[in-house]
FIKE-660764 format. One record per residue (C-alpha): residue in three letters; x, y, z. Coordinates in steps of 0.02 Angstrom, whole numbers, padded with zeros to 5 digits, always signed. Layout:
N
ALAXYZ...
***
This chain:
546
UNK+03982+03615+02270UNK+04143+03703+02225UNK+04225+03593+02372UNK+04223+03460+02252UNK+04327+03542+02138UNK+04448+03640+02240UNK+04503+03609+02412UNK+04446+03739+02551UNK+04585+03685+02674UNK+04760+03672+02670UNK+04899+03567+02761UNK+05090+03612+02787UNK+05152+03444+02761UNK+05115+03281+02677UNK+05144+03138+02792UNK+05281+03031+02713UNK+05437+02922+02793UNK+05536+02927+02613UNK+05495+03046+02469UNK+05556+03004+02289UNK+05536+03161+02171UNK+05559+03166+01999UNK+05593+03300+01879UNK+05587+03300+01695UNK+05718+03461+01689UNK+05837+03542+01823UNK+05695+03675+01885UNK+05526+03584+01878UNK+05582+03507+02051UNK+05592+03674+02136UNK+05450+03764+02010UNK+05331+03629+02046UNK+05374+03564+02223UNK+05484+03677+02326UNK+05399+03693+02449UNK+05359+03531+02482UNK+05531+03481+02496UNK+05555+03607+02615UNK+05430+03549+02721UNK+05476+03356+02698UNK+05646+03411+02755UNK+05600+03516+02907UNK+05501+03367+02956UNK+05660+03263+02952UNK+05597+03159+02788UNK+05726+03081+02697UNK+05713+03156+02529UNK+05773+03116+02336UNK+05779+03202+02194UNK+05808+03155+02026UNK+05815+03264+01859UNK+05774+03161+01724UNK+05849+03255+01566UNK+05999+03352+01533UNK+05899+03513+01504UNK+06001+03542+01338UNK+05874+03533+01182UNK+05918+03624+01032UNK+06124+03601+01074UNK+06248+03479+00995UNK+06424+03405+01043UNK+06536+03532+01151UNK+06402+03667+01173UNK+06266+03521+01233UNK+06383+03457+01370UNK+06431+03616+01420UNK+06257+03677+01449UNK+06228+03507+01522UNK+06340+03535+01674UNK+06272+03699+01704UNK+06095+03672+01717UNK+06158+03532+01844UNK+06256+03660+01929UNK+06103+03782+01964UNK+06005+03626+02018UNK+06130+03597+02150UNK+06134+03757+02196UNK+05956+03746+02230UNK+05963+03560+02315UNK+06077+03679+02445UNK+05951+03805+02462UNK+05820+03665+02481UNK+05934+03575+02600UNK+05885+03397+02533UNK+06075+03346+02480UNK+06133+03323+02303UNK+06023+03274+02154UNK+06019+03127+02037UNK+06051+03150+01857UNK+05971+03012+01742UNK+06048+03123+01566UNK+05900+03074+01461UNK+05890+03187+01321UNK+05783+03342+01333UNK+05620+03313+01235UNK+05680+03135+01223UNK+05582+03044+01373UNK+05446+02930+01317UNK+05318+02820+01416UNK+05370+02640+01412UNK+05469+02510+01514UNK+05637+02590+01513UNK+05586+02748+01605UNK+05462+02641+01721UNK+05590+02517+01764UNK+05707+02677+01817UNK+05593+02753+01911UNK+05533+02568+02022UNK+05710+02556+02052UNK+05717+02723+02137UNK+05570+02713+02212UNK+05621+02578+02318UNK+05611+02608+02509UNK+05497+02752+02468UNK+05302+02787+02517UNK+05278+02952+02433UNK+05339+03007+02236UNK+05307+03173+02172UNK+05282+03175+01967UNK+05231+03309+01849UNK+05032+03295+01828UNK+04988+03211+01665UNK+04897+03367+01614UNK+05064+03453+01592UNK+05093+03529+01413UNK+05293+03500+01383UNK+05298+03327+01316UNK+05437+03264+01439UNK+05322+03314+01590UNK+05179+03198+01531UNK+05313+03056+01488UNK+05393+03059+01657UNK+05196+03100+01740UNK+05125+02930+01644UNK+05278+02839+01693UNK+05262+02880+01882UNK+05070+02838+01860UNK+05113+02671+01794UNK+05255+02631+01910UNK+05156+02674+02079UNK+05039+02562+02025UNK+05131+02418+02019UNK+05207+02471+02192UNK+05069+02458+02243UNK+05055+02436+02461UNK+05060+02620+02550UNK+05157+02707+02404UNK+05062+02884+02345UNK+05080+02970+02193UNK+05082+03168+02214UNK+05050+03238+02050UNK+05124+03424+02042UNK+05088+03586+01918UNK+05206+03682+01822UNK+05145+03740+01643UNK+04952+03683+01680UNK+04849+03685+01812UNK+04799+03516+01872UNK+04634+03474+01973UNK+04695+03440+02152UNK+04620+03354+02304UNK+04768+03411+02414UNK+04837+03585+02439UNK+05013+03633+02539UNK+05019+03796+02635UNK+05193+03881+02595UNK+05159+04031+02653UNK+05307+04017+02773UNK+05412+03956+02650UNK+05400+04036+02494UNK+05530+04157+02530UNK+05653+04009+02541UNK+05570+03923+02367UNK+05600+04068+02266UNK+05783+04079+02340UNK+05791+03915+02257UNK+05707+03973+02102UNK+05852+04107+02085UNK+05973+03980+02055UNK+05919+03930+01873UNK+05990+04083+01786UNK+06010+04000+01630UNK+05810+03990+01622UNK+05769+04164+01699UNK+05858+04237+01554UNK+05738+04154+01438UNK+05562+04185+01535UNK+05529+04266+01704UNK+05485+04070+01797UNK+05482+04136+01960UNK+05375+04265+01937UNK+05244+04146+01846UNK+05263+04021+01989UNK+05252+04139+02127UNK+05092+04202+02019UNK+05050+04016+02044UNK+05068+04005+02201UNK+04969+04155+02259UNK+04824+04098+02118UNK+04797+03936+02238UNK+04763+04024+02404UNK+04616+04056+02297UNK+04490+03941+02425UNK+04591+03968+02563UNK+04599+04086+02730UNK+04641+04255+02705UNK+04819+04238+02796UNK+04880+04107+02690UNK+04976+04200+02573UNK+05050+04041+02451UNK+04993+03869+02426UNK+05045+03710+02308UNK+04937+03610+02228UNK+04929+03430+02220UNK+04835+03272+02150UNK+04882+03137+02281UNK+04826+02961+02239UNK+04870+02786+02304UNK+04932+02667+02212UNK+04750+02563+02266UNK+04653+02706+02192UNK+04764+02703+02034UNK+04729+02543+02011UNK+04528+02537+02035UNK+04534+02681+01891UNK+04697+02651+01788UNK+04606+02767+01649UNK+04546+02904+01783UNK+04697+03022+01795UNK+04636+03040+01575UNK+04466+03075+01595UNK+04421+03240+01527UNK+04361+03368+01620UNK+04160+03347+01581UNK+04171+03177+01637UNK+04272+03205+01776UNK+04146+03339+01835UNK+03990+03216+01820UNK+04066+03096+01912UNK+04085+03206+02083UNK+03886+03227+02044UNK+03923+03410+01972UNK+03801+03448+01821UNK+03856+03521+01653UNK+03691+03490+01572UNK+03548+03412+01625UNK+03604+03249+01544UNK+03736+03235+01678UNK+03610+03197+01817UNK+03601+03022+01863UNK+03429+02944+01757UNK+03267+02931+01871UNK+03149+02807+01841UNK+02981+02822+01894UNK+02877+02679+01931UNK+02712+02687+01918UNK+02586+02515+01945UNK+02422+02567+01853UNK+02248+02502+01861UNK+02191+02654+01731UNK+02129+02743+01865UNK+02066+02916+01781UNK+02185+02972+01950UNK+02320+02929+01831UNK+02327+03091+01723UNK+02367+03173+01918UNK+02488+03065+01928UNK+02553+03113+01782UNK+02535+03298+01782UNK+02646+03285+01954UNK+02794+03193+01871UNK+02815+03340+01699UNK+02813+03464+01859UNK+02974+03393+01931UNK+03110+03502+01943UNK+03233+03373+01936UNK+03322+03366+01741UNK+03320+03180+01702UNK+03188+03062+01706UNK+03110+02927+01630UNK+02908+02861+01673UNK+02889+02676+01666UNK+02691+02633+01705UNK+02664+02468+01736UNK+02484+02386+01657UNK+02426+02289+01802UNK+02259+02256+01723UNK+02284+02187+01566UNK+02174+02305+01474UNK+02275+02476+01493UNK+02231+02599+01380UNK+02360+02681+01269UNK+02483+02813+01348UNK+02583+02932+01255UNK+02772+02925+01231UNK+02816+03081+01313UNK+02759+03130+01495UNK+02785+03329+01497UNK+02979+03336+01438UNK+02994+03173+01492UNK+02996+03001+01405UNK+02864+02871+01446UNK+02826+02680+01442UNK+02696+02575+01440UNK+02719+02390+01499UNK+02638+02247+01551UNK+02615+02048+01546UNK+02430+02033+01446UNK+02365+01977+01623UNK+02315+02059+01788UNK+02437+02081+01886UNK+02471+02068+02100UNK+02544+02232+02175UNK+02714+02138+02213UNK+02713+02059+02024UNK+02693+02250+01959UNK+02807+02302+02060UNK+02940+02193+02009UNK+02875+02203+01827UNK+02918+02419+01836UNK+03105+02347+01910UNK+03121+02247+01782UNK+03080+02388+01654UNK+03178+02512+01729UNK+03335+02597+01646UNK+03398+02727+01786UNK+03523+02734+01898UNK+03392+02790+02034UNK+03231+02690+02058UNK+03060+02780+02140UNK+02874+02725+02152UNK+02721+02826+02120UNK+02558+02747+02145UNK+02421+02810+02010UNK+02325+02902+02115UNK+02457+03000+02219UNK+02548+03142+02197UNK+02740+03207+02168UNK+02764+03407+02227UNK+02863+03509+02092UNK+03048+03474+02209UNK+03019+03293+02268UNK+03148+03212+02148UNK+03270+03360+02144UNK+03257+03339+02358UNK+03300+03171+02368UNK+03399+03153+02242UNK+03517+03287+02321UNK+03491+03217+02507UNK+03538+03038+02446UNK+03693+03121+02351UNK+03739+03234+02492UNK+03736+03092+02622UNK+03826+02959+02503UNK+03675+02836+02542UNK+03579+02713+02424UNK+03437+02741+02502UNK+03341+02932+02523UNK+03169+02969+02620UNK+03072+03107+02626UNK+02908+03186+02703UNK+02734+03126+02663UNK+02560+03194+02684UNK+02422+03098+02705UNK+02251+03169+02642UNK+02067+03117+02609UNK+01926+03210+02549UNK+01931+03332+02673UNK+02112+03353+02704UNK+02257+03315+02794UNK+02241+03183+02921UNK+02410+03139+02941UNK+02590+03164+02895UNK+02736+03047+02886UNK+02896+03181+02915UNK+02996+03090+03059UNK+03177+03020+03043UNK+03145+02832+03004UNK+03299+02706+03030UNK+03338+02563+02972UNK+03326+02491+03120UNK+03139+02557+03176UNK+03070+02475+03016UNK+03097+02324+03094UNK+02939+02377+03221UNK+02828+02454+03097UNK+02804+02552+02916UNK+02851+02740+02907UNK+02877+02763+02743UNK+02746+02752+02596UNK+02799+02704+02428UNK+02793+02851+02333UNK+02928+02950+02468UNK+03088+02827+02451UNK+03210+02836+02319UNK+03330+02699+02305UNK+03491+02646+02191UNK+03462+02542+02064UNK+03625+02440+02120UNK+03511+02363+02252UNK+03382+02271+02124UNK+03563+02208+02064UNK+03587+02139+02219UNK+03430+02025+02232UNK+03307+02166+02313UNK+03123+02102+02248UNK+02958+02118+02281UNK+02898+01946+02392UNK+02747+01915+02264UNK+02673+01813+02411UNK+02634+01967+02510UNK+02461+02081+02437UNK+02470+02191+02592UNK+02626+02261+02661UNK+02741+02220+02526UNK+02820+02375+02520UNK+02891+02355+02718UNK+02954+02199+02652UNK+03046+02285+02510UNK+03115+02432+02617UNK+03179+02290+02746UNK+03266+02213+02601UNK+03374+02380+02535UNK+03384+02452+02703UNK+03499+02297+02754UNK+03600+02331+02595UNK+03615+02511+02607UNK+03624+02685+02702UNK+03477+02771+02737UNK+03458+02980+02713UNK+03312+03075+02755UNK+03261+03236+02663UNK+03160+03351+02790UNK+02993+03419+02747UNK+02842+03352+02640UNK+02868+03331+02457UNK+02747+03211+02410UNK+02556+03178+02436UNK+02478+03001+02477UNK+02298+03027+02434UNK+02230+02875+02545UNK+02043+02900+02501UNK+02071+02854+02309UNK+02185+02699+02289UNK+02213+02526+02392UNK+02322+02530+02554UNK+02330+02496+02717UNK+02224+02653+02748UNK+02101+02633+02588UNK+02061+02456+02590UNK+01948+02458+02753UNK+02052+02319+02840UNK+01999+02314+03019UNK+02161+02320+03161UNK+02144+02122+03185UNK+02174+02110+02997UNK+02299+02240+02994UNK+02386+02137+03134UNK+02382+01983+03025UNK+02488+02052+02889UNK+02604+02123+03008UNK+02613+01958+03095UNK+02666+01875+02928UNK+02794+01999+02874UNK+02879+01984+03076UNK+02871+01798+03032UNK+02976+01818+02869UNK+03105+01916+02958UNK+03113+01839+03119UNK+03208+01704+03019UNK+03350+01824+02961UNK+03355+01941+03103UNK+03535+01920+03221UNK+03556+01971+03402UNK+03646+02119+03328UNK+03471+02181+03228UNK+03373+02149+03393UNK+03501+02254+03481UNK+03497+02403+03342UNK+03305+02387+03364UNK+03318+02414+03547UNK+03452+02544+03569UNK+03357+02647+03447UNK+03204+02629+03551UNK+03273+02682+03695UNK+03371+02841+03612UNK+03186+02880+03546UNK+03140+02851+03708UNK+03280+02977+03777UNK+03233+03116+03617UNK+03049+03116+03689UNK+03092+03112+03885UNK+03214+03269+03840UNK+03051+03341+03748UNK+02934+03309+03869UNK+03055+03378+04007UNK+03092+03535+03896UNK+02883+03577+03890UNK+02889+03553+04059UNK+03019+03690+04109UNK+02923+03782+03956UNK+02776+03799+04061UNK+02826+03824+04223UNK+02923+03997+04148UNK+02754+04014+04081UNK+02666+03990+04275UNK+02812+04118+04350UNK+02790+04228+04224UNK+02586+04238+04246UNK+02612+04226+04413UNK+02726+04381+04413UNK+02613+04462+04298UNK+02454+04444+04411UNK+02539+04520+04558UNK+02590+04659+04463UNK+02408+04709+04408UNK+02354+04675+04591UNK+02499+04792+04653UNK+02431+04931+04524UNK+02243+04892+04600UNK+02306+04938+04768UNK+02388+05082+04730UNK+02336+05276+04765UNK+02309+05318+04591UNK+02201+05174+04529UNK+02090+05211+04670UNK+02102+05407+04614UNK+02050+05362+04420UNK+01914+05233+04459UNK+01768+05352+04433UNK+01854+05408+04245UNK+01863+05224+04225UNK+01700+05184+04247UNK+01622+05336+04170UNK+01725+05288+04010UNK+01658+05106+04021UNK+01479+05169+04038UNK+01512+05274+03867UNK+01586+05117+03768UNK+01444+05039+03816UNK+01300+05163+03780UNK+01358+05237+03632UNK+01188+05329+03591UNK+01198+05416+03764UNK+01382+05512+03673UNK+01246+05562+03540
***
């Protein structure tokens, strides 16, 4: 998961027409983004530079000015080095930026024409860098269009998504860095950034030898999260789906429609053996009459709810929505069973896919065993034909309720299909391979318990293709047939592949048996048939050895 953190690539430019980049002191340009400049010129870029302050805290009248000039003298020294042109000098006091409309305004009039502005990150420690980091922030977002924000590091490392491969061109950055003898006295800042540098080929090959780091961001994405780039750290973390504590894991309800089955206590039992951190267990009293259930199942907290009635499948279904509080919704009848990793699996498969939806493997047993196993890839598209997926294997976002996804509490059979047709058309589906879950048919009321006969089971289906019929397009009828025909294809390939598989298998026999009929024929098999038969006639009269 470290990929989420750190980049494991690097690039050697960042794509950009005109490149504004802005510098709270004459240094932090080069320190922070040399070689990007570099690169942005050898591509031909049309670069700007402006230093922000005069560089001169601490000095008064005469001495200030002097020292003024002179740190803008070593930053033109570097622009030559650099080879962008000369810099622009805005004079604001050192230490005396602040965020507000002054320094924004300055830095949307520069800005115009360009597409990419570099900015210290907001993370930055010296007080100016944050100013002039918040400012750029604020004033790409109001660019808005195809302008990026590059935030760059100089005192604190920032959490890129971007880094820049200078490997070539660090030579020619610290050449730059030379120039600001006024600072070298005072702290070695080329050694530290070359330190840098080096630090941030940390995730990358082996023969890149110095990298920059970057948080690039468009002014669309700054706007969706004006309060991101502020997040802490912990929050930032949860959000990419990396856990700190178990806390951070998105909340999993489970649903569970009870009759008071004494199956339930399984049912239980399976759910305080999930591996997975946070959950919550929402039964749903579908009889009216449900006996009392603790408040904790295992480490996990537990519901009861209900109506005061008997309830329809579909109506305690959509009751257990209702009651929900996850993020992530999943069913459990109360006589089936959840292995120790089933959350934990789908959870991660529905995560590392970026889908609402997650399926996983199913095995179907009765009383004396296995008699089937639902474990194939399932598509949206192929539930259109026919079921694959029994309730207790799907995990879906709770987003998708919010979107009008119900239980039709017309349908007693088959209401599930109906359900996964609804959230399949809403969202993307991911598959986790292998069985994680068990659907003990012989106990509860499906398809498989209930004793319907085929012509009944044909019925229901009937109905729910008669629901959908109604919403389906010529593009869902196509999706259904082009993913017949590439299973179609998959089992032709299969078939064909067996095929070849055995008739290796015939040559190889074949080659065998003329081998053993070539030794039959030979001198010495003749020669040793009377040992061979005299040590037949001993295995099989062992008394006559005696």
């Amino acid at each position: 998961m470290e990929h989420k953190l750190v980049p494991y690539n690097a690039v050697l430019c960042l794509d950009a027409r005109s490149v504004l980049v802005l510098a709270p002191h004459a240094d932090d340009e080069v320190l922070g983004c040399g070689g990007a400049i570099l690169a942005h010129v050898d591509a031909g870029s049309a670069v700007k530079v402006v230093i922000a302050t005069d560089g001169a805290f601490g000095l008064e009248g005469e001495a200030r000015a002097q020292f003024a000039e002179l740190r803008r003298a070593e930053s033109r020294a570097a622009a030559q080095v650099l080879g962008y042109g000369e810099p622009v000098f805005w004079s604001y006091p050192d230490q005396g930026l602040a965020y507000g409309e002054r320094l924004i305004h300055d830095i949307l009039a520069a800005a115009q024409g360009c597409d990419l502005i570099y900015a210290p990150s907001v993370h930055e420690m010296h007080p100016d860098h944050r100013a002039l980091g918040m400012a750029a922030v604020e004033a790409v977002r109001r660019l808005g269009g195809p302008v990026r924000l590059a935030a760059y590091e100089v005192g604190v490392p920032l959490p890129p998504n971007l880094l820049l491969d200078i490997s070539a061109s660090a030579h020619r950055k610290q050449a730059a860095v030379a120039c600001f003898a006024s600072q070298l006295e005072r702290q070695d800042y080329g050694r530290h950034v070359e330190a840098l540098n080096q630090f941030r080929t940390y995730t990358l090959p082996k023969d890149v030898t110095a990298a920059e780091a970057y948080l690039v961001l468009s002014a669309e994405d700054i706007g969706r999260d004006m309060l991101g780039l502020y997040q802490p750290e912990h929050r930032r973390q949860r959000r990419l789906g990396l856990r700190i504590d178990a806390w951070d894991a998105p909340l999993v309800s489970v649903l569970i429609r009870s009759v008071d089955r004494p199956e339930l206590d399984d049912a239980l039992d399976s759910v305080a053996l999930q591996t997975y951190p946070n959950i919550e267990v929402v039964v749903v009293d579908a009889t009216g009459k449900h006996r009392a259930l603790p408040a904790w199942c295992g480490r996990f907290p537990m519901k009861l709810v209900g109506q005061g009635r008997a309830l329809s499948r579909s109506e305690a279904a959509n009751a257990a929505l209702d009651a929900a509080s996850g993020e992530l919704l999943i069913f459990l009848d109360d006589d089936d069973l959840f292995h120790a990793e089933h959350v934990a699996r789908l959870a991660e498969a529905k995560t590392k896919a970026q889908a609402q939806v997650a399926h996983s493997g199913v095995e179907v047993v009765d009383g004396r065993g296995v008699i089937d196993v639902y474990d194939d890839g399932v598509t949206a598209a192929r539930l259109m034909a026919w079921n694959r997926l029994p309730i207790m294997g799907v995990m879906f976002d709770r987003s998708l309720v919010e979107q009008g996804c119900r239980f039709d509490e017309s349908l007693d059979v088959y209401e599930d299909w109906d359900f996964w047709l609804q959230i399949t058309r809403l969202g993307k589906l991911a598959r986790s391979v292998g069985v994680t879950a068990t659907y003990r048919a012989h106990l509860g009321r499906s398809i498989l318990s209930d004793g319907l006969d085929e012509p009944q089971q044909a019925a229901w289906r009937h109905r729910i293709w008669a629901k959908w019929l109604r919403r389906w397009g010529p593009e869902d009828m196509q999706a259904l047939v082009d993913d017949l025909r590439a299973g179609a294809r998959e089992r032709e390939r299969k078939i064909a592949e067996a095929a070849f598989a055995e008739s290796e298998l015939r040559r190889a026999l074949l080659e065998r048996e003329l081998e053993i009929q070539a030794l039959r024929n030979s001198t010495s098999w003749r020669l040793t048939a009377p040992v061979r038969a005299l040590m037949g006639l001993l295995r099989r009269s062992p008394a006559a050895v005696a």
